[in-house]
Every structure is written in structure tokens, then in C-alpha cells.
C-alpha positions as CSV (number, residue, x, y, z in Angstrom):
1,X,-0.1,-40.1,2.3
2,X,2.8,-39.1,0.1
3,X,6.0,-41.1,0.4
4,X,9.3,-39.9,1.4
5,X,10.4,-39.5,-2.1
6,X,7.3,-37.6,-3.0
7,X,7.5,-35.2,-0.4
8,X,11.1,-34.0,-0.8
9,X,10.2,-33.5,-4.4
10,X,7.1,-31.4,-3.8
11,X,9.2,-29.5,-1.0
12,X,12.2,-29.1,-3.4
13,X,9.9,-27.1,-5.8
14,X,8.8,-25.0,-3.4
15,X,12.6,-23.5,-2.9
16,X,14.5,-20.9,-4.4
17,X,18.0,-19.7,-2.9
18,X,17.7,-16.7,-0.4
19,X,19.3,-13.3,-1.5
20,X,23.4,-12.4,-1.7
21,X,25.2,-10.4,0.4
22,X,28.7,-9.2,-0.1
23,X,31.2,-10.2,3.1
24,X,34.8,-9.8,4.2
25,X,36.7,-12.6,2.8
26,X,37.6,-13.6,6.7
27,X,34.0,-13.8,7.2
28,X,33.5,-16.2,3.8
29,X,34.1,-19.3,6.2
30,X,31.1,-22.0,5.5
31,X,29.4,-19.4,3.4
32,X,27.6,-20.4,-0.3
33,X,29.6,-18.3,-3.3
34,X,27.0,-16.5,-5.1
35,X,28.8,-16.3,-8.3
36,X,31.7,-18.0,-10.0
37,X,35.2,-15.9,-8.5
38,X,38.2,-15.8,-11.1
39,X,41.5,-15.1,-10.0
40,X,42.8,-11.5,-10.6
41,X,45.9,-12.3,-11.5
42,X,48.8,-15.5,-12.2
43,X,50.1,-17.6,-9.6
44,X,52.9,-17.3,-9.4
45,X,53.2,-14.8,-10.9
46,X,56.7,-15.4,-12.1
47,X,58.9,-18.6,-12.7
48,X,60.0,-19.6,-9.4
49,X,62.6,-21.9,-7.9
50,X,60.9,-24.7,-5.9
51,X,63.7,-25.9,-3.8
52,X,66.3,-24.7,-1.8
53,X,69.8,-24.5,-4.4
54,X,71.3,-23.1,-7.3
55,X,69.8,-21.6,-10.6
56,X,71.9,-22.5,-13.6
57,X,71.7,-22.9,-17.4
58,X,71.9,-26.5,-17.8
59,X,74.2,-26.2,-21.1
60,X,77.0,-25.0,-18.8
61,X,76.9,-28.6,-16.7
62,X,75.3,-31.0,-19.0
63,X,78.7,-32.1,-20.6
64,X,81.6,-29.9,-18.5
65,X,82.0,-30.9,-15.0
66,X,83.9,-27.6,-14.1
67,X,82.8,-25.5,-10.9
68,X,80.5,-22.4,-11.7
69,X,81.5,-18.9,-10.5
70,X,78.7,-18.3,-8.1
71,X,77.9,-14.5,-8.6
72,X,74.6,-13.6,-7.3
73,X,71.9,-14.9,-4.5
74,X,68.4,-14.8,-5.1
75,X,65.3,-15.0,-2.7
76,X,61.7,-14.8,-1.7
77,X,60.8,-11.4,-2.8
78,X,63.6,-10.1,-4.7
79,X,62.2,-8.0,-7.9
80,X,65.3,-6.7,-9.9
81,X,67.1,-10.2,-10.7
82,X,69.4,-9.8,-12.7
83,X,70.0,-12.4,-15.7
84,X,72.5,-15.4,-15.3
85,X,75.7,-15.0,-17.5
86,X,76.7,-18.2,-19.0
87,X,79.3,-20.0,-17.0
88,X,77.8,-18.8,-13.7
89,X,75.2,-19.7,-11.4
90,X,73.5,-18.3,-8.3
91,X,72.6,-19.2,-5.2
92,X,68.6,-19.6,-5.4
93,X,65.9,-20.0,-2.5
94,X,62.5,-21.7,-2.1
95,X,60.0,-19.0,-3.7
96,X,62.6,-16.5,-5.1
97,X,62.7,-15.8,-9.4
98,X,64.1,-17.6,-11.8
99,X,67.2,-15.3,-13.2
100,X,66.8,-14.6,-16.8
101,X,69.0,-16.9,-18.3
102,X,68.6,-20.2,-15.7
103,X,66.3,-23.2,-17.0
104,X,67.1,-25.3,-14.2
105,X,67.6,-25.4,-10.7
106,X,70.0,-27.6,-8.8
107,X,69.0,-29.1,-5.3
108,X,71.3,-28.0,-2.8
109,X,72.3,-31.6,-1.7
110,X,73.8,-31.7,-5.3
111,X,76.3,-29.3,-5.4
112,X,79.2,-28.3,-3.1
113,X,80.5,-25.2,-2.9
114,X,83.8,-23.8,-2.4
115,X,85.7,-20.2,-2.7
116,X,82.8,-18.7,-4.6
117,X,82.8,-22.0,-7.5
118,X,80.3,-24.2,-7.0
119,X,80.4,-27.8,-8.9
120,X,77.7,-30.0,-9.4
121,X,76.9,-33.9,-9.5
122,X,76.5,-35.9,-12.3
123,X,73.2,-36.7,-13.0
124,X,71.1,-32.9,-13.2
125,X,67.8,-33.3,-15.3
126,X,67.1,-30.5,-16.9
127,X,64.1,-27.7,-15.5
128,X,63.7,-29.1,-12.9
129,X,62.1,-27.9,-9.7
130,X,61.1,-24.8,-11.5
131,X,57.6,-23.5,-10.9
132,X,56.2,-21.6,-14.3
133,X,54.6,-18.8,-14.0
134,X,50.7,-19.2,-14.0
135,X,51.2,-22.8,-13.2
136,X,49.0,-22.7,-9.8
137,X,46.4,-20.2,-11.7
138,X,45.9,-18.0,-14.5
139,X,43.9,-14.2,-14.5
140,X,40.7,-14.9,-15.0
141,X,41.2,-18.9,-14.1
142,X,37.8,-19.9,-11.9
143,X,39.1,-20.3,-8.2
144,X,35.4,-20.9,-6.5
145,X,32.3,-22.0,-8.3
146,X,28.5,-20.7,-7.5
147,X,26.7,-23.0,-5.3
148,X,30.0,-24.1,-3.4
149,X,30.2,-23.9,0.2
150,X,33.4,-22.2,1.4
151,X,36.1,-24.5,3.0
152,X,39.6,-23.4,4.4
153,X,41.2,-24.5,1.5
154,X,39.2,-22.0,-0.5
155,X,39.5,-19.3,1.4
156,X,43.6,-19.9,1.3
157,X,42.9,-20.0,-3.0
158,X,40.8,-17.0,-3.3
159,X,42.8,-14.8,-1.1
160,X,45.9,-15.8,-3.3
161,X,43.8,-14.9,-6.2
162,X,43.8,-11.3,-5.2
163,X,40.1,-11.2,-3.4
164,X,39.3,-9.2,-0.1
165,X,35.4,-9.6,-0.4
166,X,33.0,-11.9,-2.1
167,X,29.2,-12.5,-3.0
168,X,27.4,-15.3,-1.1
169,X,23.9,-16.1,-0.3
170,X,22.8,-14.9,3.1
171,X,22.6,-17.7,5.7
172,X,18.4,-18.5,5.3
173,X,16.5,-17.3,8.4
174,X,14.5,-20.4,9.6
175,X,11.7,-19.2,12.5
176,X,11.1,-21.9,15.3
177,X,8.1,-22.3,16.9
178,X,6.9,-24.8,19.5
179,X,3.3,-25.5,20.4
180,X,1.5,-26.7,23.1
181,X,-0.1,-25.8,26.6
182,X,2.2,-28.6,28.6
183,X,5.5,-27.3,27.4
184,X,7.9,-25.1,29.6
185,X,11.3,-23.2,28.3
186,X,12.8,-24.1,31.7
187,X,12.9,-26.0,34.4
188,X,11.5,-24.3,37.8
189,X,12.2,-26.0,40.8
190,X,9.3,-26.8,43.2
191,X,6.5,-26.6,40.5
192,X,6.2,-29.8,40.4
193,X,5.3,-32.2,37.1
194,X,7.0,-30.2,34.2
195,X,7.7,-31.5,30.4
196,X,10.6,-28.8,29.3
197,X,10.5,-27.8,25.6
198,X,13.6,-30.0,23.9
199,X,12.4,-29.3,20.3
200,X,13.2,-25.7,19.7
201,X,16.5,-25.9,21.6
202,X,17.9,-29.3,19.1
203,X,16.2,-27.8,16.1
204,X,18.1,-23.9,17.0
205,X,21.1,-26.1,16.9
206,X,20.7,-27.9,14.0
207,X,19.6,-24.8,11.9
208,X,22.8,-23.0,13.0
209,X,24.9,-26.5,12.2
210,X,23.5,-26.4,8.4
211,X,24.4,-22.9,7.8
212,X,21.2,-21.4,8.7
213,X,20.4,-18.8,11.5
214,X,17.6,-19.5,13.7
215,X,15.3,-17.3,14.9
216,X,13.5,-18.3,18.4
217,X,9.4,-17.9,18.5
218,X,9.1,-18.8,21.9
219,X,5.9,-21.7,22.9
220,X,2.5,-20.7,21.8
221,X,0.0,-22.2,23.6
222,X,-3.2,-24.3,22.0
223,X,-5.6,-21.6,21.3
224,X,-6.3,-20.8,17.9
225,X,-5.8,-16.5,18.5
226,X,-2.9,-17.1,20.5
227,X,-1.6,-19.3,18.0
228,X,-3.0,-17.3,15.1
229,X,-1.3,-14.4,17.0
230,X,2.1,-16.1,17.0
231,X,2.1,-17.4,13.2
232,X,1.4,-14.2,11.4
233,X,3.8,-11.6,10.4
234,X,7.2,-14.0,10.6
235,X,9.9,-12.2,9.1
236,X,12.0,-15.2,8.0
237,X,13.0,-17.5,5.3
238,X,11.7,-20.7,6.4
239,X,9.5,-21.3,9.2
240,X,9.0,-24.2,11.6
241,X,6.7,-25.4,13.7
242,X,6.6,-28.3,16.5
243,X,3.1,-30.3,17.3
244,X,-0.1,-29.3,16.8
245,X,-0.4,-30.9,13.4
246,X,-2.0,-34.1,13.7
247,X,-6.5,-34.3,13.8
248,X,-6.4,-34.8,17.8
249,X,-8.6,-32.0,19.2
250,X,-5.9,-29.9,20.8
251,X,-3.6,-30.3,17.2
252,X,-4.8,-26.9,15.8
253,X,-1.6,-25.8,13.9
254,X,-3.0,-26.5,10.4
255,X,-6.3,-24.4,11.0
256,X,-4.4,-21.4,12.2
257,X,-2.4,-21.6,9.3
258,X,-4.9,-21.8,7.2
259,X,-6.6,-19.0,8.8
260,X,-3.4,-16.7,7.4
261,X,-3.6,-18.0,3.7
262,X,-1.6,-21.4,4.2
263,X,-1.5,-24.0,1.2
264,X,-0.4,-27.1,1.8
265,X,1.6,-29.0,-0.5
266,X,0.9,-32.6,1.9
267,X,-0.2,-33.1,5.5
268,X,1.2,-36.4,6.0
269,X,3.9,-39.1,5.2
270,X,4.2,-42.7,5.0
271,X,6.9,-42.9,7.4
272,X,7.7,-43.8,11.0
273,X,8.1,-41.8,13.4
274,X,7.6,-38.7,11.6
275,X,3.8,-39.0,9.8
276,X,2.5,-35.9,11.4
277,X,5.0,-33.9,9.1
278,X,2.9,-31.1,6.9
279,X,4.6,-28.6,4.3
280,X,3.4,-25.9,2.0
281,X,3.3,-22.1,2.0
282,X,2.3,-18.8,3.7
283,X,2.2,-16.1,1.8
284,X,5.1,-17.0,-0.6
285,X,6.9,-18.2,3.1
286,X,7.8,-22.0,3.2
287,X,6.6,-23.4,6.6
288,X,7.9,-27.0,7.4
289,X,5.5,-28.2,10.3
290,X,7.1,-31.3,12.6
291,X,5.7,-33.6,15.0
292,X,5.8,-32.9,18.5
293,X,7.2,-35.8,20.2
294,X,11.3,-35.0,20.2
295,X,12.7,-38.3,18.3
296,X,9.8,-38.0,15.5
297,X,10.2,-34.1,15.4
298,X,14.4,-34.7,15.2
299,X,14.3,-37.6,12.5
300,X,12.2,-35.4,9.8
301,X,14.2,-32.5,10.5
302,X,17.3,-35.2,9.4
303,X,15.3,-35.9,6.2
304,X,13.4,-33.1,5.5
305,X,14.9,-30.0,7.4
306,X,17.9,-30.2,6.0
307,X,17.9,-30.2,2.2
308,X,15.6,-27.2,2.5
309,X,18.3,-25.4,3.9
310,X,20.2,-26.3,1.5
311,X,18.1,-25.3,-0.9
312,X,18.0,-22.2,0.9
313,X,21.0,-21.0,1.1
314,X,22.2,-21.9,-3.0
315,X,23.4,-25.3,-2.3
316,X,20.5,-27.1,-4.3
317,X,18.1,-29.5,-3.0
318,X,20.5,-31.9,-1.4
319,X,18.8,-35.0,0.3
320,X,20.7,-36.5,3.0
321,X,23.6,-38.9,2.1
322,X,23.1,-42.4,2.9
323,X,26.2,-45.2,4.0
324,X,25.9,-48.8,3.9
325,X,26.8,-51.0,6.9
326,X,26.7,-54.6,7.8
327,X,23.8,-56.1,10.2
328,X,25.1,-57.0,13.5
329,X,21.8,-58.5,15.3
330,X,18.4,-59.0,13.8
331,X,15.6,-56.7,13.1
332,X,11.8,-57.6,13.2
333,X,9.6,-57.1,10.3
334,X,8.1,-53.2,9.8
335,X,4.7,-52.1,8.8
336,X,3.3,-50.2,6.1
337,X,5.4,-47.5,6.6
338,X,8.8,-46.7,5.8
339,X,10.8,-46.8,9.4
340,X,13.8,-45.2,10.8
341,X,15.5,-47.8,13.4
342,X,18.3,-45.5,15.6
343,X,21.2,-47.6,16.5
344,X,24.9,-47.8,17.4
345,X,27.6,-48.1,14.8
346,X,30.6,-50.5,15.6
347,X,33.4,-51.9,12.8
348,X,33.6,-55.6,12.5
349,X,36.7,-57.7,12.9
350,X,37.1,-57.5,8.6
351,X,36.5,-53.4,9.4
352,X,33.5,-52.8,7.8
353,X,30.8,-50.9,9.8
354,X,28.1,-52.5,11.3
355,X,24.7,-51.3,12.8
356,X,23.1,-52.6,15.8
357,X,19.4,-51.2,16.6
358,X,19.0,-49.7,19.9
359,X,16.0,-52.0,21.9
360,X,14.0,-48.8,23.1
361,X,12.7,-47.0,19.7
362,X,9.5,-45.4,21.6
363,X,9.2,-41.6,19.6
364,X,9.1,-39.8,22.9
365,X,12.5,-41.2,24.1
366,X,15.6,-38.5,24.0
367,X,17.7,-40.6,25.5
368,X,18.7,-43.1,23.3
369,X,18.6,-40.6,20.1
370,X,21.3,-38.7,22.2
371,X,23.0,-42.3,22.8
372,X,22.5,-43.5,18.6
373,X,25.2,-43.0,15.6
374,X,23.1,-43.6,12.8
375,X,19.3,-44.5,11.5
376,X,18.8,-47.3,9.4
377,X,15.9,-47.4,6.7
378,X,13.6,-50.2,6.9
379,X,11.1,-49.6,3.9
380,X,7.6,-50.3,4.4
381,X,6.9,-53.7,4.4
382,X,9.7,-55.6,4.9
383,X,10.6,-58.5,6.4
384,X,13.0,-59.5,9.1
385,X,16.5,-59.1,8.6
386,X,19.2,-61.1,10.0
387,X,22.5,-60.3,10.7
388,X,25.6,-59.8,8.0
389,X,22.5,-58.6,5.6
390,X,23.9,-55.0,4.4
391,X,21.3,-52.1,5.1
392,X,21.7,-48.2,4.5
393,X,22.1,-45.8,7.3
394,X,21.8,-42.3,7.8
395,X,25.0,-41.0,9.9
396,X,23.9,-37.8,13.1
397,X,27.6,-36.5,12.4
């Protein structure tokens, strides 16, 4: 069995970004730029006054304290300004150019005008709260990087760098499929004993949280044509499968797959819950096989499910981030695998986070994975913990 650090390296190598697409740049929200974007032109695109007051040559106040004849006003998107003539100001607002002529503008609070002079108080430093043009950006200045994903912030700087549409990876196209003849999609009243499907629903959610967009296979039931049937032909970029692929009689994902061409790159890993985890490929498609049993099939999506779609979409191979957080009650000794421990995150009384395993950790039990903040990592082997000992956790949110 490979560990977890070999299998996200021989998953990563099986990854290559998905194609690019261009899209509105209202649309760009959460999307992966393609290419580096360069602004198309300076911001701002003139020197511009800052603050709310009056533009003046600082020569004609540095040493005279006579009032200025106040000839002009200037604002937020005036175009013809004309220049300052020495001895004068103008009235300048937040955003509007700098007249040719003015090196300085004086805060409003600092002058006081009166009959069309304006004087000013002692003190001015000079160019000050002047904006220079091409001081935000310059043409041809890079405003978004390949491989970024798109925040707010970026779409606010690319649109003021003169873009409308931009090149981004598509969103990857991950294909779910559960297995198994005891699974329904919904509950039916009056059938009596029923075990509802959770696996595809969390893992359509999670796709479509990590920038993915899931496409729903439906249950295939544990009979190798029907699940032959259901495995061959998937138009996607990733595909996933629930149970089936452990060596019980009944766990016949991995000859089906195999069936259609499948290589697998590892079957297992030393990890708990989540050893019945198996990826490799399908015809140049990358199928990522998870355990049936929700917690297990949940916690190596976390680990594993993830970074491939990052990979996917052009964000690289990016393993999930770990905190640190301080013990708050004691953990038994683990076996020879590494284990995730779900728990409850608090903050102690010196505000530091702290971790407190949940008692029920059985694989099958929703409940308290809905109920848990955080996994900790107990690698394989190691012995108790007590409490204020700092661990590393892996955050749901």
C-alpha cells in the first residue's frame, strides 16, 4: 500500500490542466486566468488630485502668504483643463486633472476662501496628494497572472485595465458515480428498510465548491454489464466512483474497469478510513475510485479529490492546507495506518485553537462528520497524545 504522500504524487502526474475558454469578464468570477492579462492602458491615466481642495504652484505660497485669485474649478472628468497661471489657483476635486502648471494640491481644511482669493495655511508640503499618472498601473503592466483564480478584487483591476473578456481554463467536468444494489436516490415512504445514496449528493457539492462542475451518473447496480454498461463512454474530465473497490465478492468496480482498458496507478492506501481508495486511467480519462461508506468516501475526497481539481482546472497540484491547534483532551494510540480523527475546534482562554476528537469515529457515521470542524492527522503508529500537545488539522471550511 502506497502512503498518502506517495499517492498524491503518482496522482499529480497523472494531471494536466483542462482546455481555455474565453468568457465575459462578469462571468470571470472564481475562474483560473489562462494567460498572464496586461493592462491596456495607464491608470490613471493623467496626474490627478487625490483630495478634495485647491491645485496650486507651490512657489506662489511657499514664502508669500497672500490670497490666490481663484480662477477656475476642476473635476472628475473634465478633459480641456486649462493650465494654472502663476499667482492663481483653482478649485480642484477628488479624481479631476492636475492643471498644467499646479505641483501641489492644498486640502480643503487648509485654505479659506473669500471673494474669489483664497489664502492658505502655513505649513503646505509640496506635491502632495497628487496621484501621477501610471501610478496604479502602466500599459502593458501584468494585472492577473496564469494559474490565478479570479477574486473580486481582480475582476475590479482587470476591468480598470481596459478588459471586457478573458481566457480561463474551463471549470473540469468531474463524472460521479455511485455503486451498489442497496443504495436508493430517494427516500420512498412505505418501502420499508432503505439506505439513501449520500455520496454522490456531498461529492456533487464539493465538485461544484472547488470550481468544478459535476456531472450526475446515477447508481449502477453490482453486476459487472450493468456496471460495465455505466463506466464506458464518460464524456468528462475526471471521473469518480463510490464502492465497489475493495476484494469483497460484490466489490467489482476494478474488474469492470479493467474490462474498458483501466490502469491503475495504486489500489490502496495506508490510511484510515479511506484504504479502499484506487486511481489510474481510462483511456487517457483520470478515474479517482472512493470507498463506499460516506465518512471514508468524504475524507479522501478532502485529501485526494481536491488537488486534482486543482490540478484540473490550472491551479497546480495543490494538496490541502494544514493548521496547527492545541490538544484539548487525549487521543489513544493509532495503528499502522495513518488516521484522520474528526473533531470540534474551540479557542482556548490564551486564543489559540484547540481540537477536541469527536467519541463516535465509526466510517459509516454522517452525523458527526456533518457535526466536526476539522480532522486531525494521527500518523501511523503513534502513541497517545495528551492534551496542550500541538497536532495539525485539516479545516471542512
Amino acid at each position: 500500500m502506497l502512503s498518502i504522500s506517495e499517492a498524491l504524487v503518482s496522482i499529480s502526474k497523472a494531471l494536466r490542466p483542462v482546455g481555455i475558454e474565453a468568457v465575459q469578464l462578469d462571468a470571470a468570477f472564481g475562474r483560473v486566468c489562462a494567460q498572464n492579462v496586461s493592462a491596456l492602458l495607464d491608470a490613471p491615466p493623467f496626474a490627478a488630485s487625490a483630495m478634495d481642495g485647491y491645485a496650486v504652484r507651490f512657489a506662489d505660497i511657499a514664502d508669500d502668504t497672500s490670497p490666490l485669485a481663484c480662477l477656475d474649478v476642476v473635476k472628475a472628468g473634465d478633459r480641456d483643463v486649462a493650465p494654472l497661471a502663476p499667482g492663481t489657483c483653482a478649485r480642484i476635486f477628488t479624481g479631476a486633472p492636475i492643471p498644467p502648471g499646479a505641483d501641489t494640491v492644498v486640502l480643503q481644511e487648509q485654505a479659506r476662501s473669500e471673494g474669489g482669493a483664497v489664502s492658505f495655511l502655513a505649513g503646505i508640503e509640496r506635491y502632495r496628494h497628487i496621484r501621477a499618472a501610471g501610478s496604479n498601473f502602466r500599459a502593458g503592466d501584468v494585472t492577473a497572472h496564469a494559474g490565478r483564480r479570479l477574486t473580486a478584487r481582480d475582476i475590479g483591476l482587470l476591468a480598470a485595465s481596459g478588459h471586457n473578456t478573458l481566457r480561463v481554463h474551463r471549470r473540469p467536468q468531474a463524472a460521479i458515480l455511485s455503486t451498489g444494489d442497496e443504495l436508493s436516490s430517494r427516500f420512498r415512504a412505505g418501502e420499508g428498510a432503505q439506505i439513501l445514496d449520500a455520496n454522490r449528493p456531498a461529492l456533487t457539492a464539493l465538485v461544484a465548491a472547488w470550481g468544478g462542475k459535476p456531472i450526475d451518473l446515477g447508481i449502477a447496480p453490482d453486476r459487472p454489464d450493468a456496471l460495465v454498461h455505466a463506466l464506458d463512454g464518460v464524456q468528462a474530465d475526471l471521473l469518480i466512483v463510490t464502492g465497489g473497490a475493495s476484494v469483497g465478492t460484490f466489490d467489482l468496480v476494478r474488474p469492470a474497469l479493467e474490462r474498458l482498458g483501466f490502469s491503475a496507478s495504486f489500489r490502496k492506501i495506508r490510511m484510515r478510513p479511506g484504504k479502499a481508495t484506487m486511481f489510474g486511467v481510462l483511456a487517457g480519462l483520470p478515474v479517482l475510485s472512493l470507498p463506499g461508506n460516506a465518512v471514508a468516501a468524504l475524507v479522501s475526497a478532502l485529501v485526494f479529490l481536491k488537488p486534482t481539481l486543482s490540478a484540473l482546472a490550472g491551479l497546480g497540484f495543490e494538496e490541502v492546507p494544514r493548521d496547527c491547534a492545541v490538544l484539548a483532551a487525549p487521543l489513544s494510540a493509532v495503528g499502522p495506518r495513518d488516521t484522520f480523527l474528526r473533531g470540534r475546534l474551540d479557542r482556548g482562554a490564551d486564543g489559540r485553537p484547540t481540537f477536541t476528537a469527536m467519541a463516535m469515529q465509526d466510517t459509516a457515521m454522517l452525523l458527526g462528520l456533518a457535526k466536526a470542524h476539522a480532522l486531525t492527522i494521527r500518523p501511523a503508529n503513534a502513541p497517545p497524545a495528551q492534551p496542550g500537545e500541538m497536532i495539525e488539522v485539516i479545516r471542512f471550511d
